[in-house]
N, C-alpha and C positions, 0 to 999 in steps of 0.2 A: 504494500500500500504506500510507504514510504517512497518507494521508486516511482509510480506512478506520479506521485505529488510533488516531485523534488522534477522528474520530467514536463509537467508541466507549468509549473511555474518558473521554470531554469529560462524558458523563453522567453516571457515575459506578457504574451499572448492570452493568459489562460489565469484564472483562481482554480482555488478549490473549495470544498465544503464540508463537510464533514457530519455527521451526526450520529452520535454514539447509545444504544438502547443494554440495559440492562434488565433482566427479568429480575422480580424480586422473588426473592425465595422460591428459585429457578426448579428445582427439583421439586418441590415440599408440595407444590400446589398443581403440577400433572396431574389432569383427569384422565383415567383410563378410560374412559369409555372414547372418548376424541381419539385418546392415544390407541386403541384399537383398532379404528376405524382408520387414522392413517396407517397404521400397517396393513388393514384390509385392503385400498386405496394401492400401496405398492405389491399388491398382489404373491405377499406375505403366504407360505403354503400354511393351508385350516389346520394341521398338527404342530406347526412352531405356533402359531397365532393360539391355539389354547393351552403349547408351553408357558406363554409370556403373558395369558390371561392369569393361570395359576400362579404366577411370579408373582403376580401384582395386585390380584383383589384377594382379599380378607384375610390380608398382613394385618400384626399384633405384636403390639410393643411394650414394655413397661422401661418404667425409668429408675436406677437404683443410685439412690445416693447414699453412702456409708453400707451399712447393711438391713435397709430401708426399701424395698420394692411397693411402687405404686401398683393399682391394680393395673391389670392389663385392658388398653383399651384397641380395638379396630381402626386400623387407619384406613378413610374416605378417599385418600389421594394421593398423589406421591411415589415417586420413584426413588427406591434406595440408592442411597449414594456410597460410594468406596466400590460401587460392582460395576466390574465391567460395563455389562448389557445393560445398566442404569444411563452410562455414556453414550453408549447405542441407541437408546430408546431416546433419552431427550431429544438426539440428533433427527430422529427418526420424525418429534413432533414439531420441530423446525424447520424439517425439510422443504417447505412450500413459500418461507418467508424468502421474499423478496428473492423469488425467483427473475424477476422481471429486469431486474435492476442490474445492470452491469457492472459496476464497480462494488463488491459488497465480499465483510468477510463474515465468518461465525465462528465464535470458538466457546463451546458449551453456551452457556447461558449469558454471554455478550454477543452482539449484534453491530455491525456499523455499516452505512451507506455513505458511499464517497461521490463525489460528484466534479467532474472536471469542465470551469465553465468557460467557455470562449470567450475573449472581452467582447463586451457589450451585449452579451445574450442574458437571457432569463433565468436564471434556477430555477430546476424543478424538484429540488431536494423534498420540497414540503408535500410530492406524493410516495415518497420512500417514506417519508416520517407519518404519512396518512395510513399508508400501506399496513407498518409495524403497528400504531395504535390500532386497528382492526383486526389484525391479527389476534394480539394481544386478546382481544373482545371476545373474537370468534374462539378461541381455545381456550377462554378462563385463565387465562394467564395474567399476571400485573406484570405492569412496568413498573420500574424502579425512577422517579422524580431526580431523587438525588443522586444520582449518579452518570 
């Protein structure tokens, strides 16, 4: 990304733009049933797709501090993190963002669209940042404000 940006503006011809997307509590708040349905979508075979059903719905957790265990409760959402296929699978539910966009990277649960602008042309940054708040909507996912 840095190359691109240093190549355009080296000429003097061109800005750039930049805008950077954070999910908040990127993992915690995956819906499986979305996240299903894009692997249904990628034509995911129906024996892994009810492997990574089983993976994912009716996880149970407790919390032990000292030697103190909370009751165990049902987690609603969320991809376990530290696994593997938890990497996978977020990827999996981000794969659609901002397909359209040609300068864009992803790295887990950051997001950015770059924008390289001609002088005297218009940005169009603010439908890659329309694109992601939709996004965001349509997958129950939050953005992150502060970051």
């Amino acid at each position: 990304m840095m190359q691109t940006i240093h190549e355009a503006l080296d000429g003097g011809e061109a800005g750039a733009r930049i805008f950077f997307a954070d999910f908040s509590k990127g993992f915690d708040l995956i819906d499986h049933s979305i996240l299903i349905q894009e692997l249904y979508k990628l034509q995911v075979h129906p024996a892994l797709l009810s492997w990574i059903s089983a993976f994912l719905f009716n996880r149970r957790q407790a919390v032990r501090i000292g030697s103190v265990l909370s009751q165990w409760q049902t987690l609603k959402g969320g991809i376990p993190q530290g696994t593997k296929l938890g990497v996978v699978l977020f990827m999996v539910m981000t794969n659609s963002l901002l397909v359209n966009w040609h300068l864009r990277t992803k790295f887990v649960d950051d997001t950015s669209a770059l924008e390289i602008i001609p002088r005297n042309s218009i940005s169009l940054l603010n439908f890659a940042v329309s694109d992601i708040h939709e996004f965001a909507n349509e997958h129950n996912m939050k953005l992150n404000p502060k970051k």
